[in-house]
Structures are given as structure tokens and as C-alpha cells.
MDAnalysis code that builds the backbone (N, CA, C; Angstrom):
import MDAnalysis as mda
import numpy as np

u = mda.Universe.empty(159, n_residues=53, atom_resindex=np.repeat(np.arange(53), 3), trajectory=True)
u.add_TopologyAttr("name", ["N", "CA", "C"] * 53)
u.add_TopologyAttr("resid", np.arange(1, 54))
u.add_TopologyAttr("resname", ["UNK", "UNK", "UNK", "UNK", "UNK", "UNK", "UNK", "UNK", "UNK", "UNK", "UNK", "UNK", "UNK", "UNK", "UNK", "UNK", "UNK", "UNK", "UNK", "UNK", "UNK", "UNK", "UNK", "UNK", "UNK", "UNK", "UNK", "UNK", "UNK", "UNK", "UNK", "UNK", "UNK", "UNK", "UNK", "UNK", "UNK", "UNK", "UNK", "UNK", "UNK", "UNK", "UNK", "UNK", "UNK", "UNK", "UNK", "UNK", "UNK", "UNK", "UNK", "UNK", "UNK"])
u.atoms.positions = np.array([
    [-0.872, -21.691, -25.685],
    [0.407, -21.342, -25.110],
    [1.426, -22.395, -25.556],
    [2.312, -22.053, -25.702],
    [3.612, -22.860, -26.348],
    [4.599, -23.176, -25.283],
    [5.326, -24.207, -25.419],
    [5.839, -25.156, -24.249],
    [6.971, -24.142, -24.124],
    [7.500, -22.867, -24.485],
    [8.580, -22.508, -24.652],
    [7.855, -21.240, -23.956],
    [6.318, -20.743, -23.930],
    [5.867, -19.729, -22.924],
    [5.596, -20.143, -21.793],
    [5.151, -21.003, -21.387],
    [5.119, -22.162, -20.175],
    [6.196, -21.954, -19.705],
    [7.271, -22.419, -20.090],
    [8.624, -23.004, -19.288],
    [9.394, -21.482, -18.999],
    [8.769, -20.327, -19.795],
    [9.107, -18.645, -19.049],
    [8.956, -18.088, -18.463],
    [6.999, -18.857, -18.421],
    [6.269, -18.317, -17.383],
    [6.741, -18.643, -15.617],
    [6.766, -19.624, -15.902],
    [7.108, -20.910, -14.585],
    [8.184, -20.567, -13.932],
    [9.845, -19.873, -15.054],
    [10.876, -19.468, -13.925],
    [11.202, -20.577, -14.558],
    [11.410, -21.152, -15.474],
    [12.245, -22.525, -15.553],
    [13.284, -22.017, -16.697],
    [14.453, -23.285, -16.301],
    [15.896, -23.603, -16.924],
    [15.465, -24.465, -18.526],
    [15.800, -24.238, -19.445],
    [15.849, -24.306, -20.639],
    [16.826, -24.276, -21.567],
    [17.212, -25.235, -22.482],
    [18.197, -25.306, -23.436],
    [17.075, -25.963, -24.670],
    [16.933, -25.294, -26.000],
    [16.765, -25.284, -27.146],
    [17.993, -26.457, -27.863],
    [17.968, -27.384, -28.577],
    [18.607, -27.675, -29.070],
    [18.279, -27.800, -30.449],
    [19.056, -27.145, -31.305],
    [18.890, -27.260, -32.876],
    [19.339, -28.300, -34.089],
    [18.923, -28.591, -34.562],
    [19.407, -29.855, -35.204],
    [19.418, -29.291, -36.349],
    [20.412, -30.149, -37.554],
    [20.966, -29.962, -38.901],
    [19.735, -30.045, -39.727],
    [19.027, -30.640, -39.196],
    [17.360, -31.312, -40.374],
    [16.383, -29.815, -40.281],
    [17.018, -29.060, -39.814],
    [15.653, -27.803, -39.594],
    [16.687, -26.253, -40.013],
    [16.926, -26.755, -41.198],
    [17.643, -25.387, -42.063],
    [17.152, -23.797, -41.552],
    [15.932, -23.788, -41.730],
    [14.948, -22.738, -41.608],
    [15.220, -21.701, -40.203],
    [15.167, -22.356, -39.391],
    [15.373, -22.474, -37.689],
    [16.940, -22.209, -37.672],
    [17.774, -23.000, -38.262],
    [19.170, -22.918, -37.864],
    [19.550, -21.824, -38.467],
    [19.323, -21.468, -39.952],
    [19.711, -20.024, -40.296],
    [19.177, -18.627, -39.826],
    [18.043, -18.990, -39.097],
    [17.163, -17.499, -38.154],
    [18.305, -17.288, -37.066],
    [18.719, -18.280, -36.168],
    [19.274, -18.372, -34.859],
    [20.616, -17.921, -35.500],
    [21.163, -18.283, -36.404],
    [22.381, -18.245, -37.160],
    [22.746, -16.619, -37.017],
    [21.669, -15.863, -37.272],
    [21.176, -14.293, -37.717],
    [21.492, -13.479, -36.122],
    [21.172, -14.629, -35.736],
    [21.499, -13.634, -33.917],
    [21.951, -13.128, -33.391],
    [22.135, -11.728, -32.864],
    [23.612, -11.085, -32.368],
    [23.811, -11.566, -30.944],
    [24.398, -12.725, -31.101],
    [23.902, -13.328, -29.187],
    [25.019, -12.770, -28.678],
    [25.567, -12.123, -29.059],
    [26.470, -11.011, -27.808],
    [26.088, -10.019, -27.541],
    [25.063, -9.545, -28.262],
    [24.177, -8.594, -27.550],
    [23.056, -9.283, -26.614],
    [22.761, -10.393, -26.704],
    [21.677, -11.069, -25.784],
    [22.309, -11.014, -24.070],
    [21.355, -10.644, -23.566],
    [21.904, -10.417, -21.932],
    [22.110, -12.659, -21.734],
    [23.313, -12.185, -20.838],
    [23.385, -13.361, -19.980],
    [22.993, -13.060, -18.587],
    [21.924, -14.225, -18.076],
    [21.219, -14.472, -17.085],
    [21.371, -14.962, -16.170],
    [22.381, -16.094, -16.593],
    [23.279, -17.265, -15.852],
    [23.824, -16.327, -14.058],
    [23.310, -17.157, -13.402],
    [24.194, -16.761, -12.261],
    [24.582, -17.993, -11.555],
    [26.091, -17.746, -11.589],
    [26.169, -19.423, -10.275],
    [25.314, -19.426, -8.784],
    [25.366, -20.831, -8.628],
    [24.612, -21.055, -7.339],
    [25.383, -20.057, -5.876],
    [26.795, -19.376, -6.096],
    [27.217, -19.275, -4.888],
    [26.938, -17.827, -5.331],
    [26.764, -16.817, -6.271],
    [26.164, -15.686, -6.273],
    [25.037, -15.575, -6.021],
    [24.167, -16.618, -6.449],
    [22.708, -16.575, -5.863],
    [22.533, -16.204, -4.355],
    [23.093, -17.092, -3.580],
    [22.960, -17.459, -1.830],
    [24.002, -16.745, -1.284],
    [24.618, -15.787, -1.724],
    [25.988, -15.067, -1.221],
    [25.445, -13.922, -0.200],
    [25.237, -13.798, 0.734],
    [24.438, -12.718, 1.995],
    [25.430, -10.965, 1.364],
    [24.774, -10.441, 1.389],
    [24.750, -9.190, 0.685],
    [26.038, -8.601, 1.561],
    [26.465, -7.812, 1.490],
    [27.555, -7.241, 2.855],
    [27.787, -5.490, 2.170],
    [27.771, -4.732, 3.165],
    [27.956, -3.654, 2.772],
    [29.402, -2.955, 2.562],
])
């Protein structure tokens, strides 16, 4: 298992950081349509906000 399936499995917060020395890696991610990638992000006061009808 890879520290990056671990930390998915678990429910955990994660930031990848890419560096200039790893061409390979930076041009895959480069390729990404990250505006199609869902954002997940929710602030802490949407989290705990009591539902109301």
C-alpha cells in the first residue's frame, strides 16, 4: 500500500507537492483537467452548520 492509499483510506488532509527535479510527474499533472476535478474542500463552518429546513 502506498502512503498516498493510506492517507485515503484514513480520511486524511493531503497536499502533494511537486518539484522542478521530477519533469516526468510535473508534465502528467501538467495534463490535468483540474477543473473538471471535483472540489471537496468544505469550510469548518459548513461542516458544523445544524441543517434547518
Amino acid at each position: 500500500m502506498s502512503h498516498v492509499d493510506y492517507l485515503a483510506e484514513a480520511g486524511a488532509h493531503w497536499i502533494l507537492a511537486v518539484k522542478g527535479n521530477q519533469p516526468n510527474l510535473h508534465r502528467q499533472l501538467a495534463g490535468v483537467p483540474w477543473q473538471a476535478v471535483p472540489d471537496v474542500f468544505q469550510p469548518a463552518a459548513a461542516r458544523s452548520a445544524p441543517s434547518r429546513p
